[in-house]
N, C-alpha and C positions, 0 to 999 in steps of 0.2 A: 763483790769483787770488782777493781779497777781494771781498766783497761790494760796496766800493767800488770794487773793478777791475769789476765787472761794471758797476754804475749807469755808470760812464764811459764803457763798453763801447755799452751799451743807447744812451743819451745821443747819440753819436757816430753809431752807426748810425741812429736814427730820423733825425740831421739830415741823413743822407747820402741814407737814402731819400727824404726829402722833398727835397730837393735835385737828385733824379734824376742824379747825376753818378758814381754807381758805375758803374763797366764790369765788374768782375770782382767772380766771386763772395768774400767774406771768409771768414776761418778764424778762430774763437774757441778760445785754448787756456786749458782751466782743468788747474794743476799744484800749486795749494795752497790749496784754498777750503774754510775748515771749518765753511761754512754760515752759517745766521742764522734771520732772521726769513724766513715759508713765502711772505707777501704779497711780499715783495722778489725772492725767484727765482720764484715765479708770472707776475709783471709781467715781467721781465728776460728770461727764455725764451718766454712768448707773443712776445715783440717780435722774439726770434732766429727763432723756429718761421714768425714769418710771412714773413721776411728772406730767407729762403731759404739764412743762414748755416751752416757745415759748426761741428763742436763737436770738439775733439781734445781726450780728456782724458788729462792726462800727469802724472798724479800724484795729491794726494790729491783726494774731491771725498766731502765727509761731512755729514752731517746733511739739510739743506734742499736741498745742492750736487744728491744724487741724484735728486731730481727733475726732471734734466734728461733720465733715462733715459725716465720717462714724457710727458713734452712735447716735445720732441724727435724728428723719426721716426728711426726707427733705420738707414736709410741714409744721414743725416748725422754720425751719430755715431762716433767712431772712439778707440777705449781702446789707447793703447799699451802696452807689457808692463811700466811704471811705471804704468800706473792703478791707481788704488786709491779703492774704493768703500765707507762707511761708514753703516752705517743703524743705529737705536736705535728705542727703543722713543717712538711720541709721547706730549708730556706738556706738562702746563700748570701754571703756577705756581698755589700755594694761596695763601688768603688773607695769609701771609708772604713773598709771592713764593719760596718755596721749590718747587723739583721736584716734581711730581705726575705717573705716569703715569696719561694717558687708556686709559684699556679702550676707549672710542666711539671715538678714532681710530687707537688700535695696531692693534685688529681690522679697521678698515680698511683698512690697508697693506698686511694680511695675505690681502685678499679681490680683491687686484689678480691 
């Protein structure tokens, strides 16, 4: 799922909670998401995290995707024997907008 499958996802469920008409809990599967921007799955998972939403991930889930392993608790989560998890080093565009890894936030990742 895209980033866009996820905004539609988040979207869907905030009007559901506020609507109070869920009865059953929901299941979010991600099988193809190769990330993005860090602020878009920060907001998207805080909203699943508080939902009380289960997360099955079945397939790829790379870059930004993995940060649903750290906000997410880990007895909603569930990696079928197709998950597949991808992390890189973090990095910020230079003044060319060209790749730059950050040293400030790769050794962060590394001190989780």
């Amino acid at each position: 799922m895209r980033i866009r499958g996820l905004l539609l996802a988040a979207a869907l469920l905030v009007t559901a909670m506020a609507s109070a008409t869920t009865s059953a809990q929901a299941t979010m599967r991600i099988a193809e998401d190769r990330g993005g921007q860090i602020g878009h799955y920060l907001r998207i998972f805080a909203v699943m995290r508080s939902s009380g939403e289960n997360i099955v991930v079945d397939g790829n889930c790379l870059s930004a995707c993995t940060l649903v392993l750290g906000l997410i608790p880990k007895n909603r989560i569930c990696a079928t024997p197709r998950a597949r998890f991808g992390f890189h080093a973090a990095w910020m565009p230079d003044e060319d907008g060209r790749p730059v890894t950050s040293p400030m936030g790769t050794a962060a990742l590394w001190n989780i």
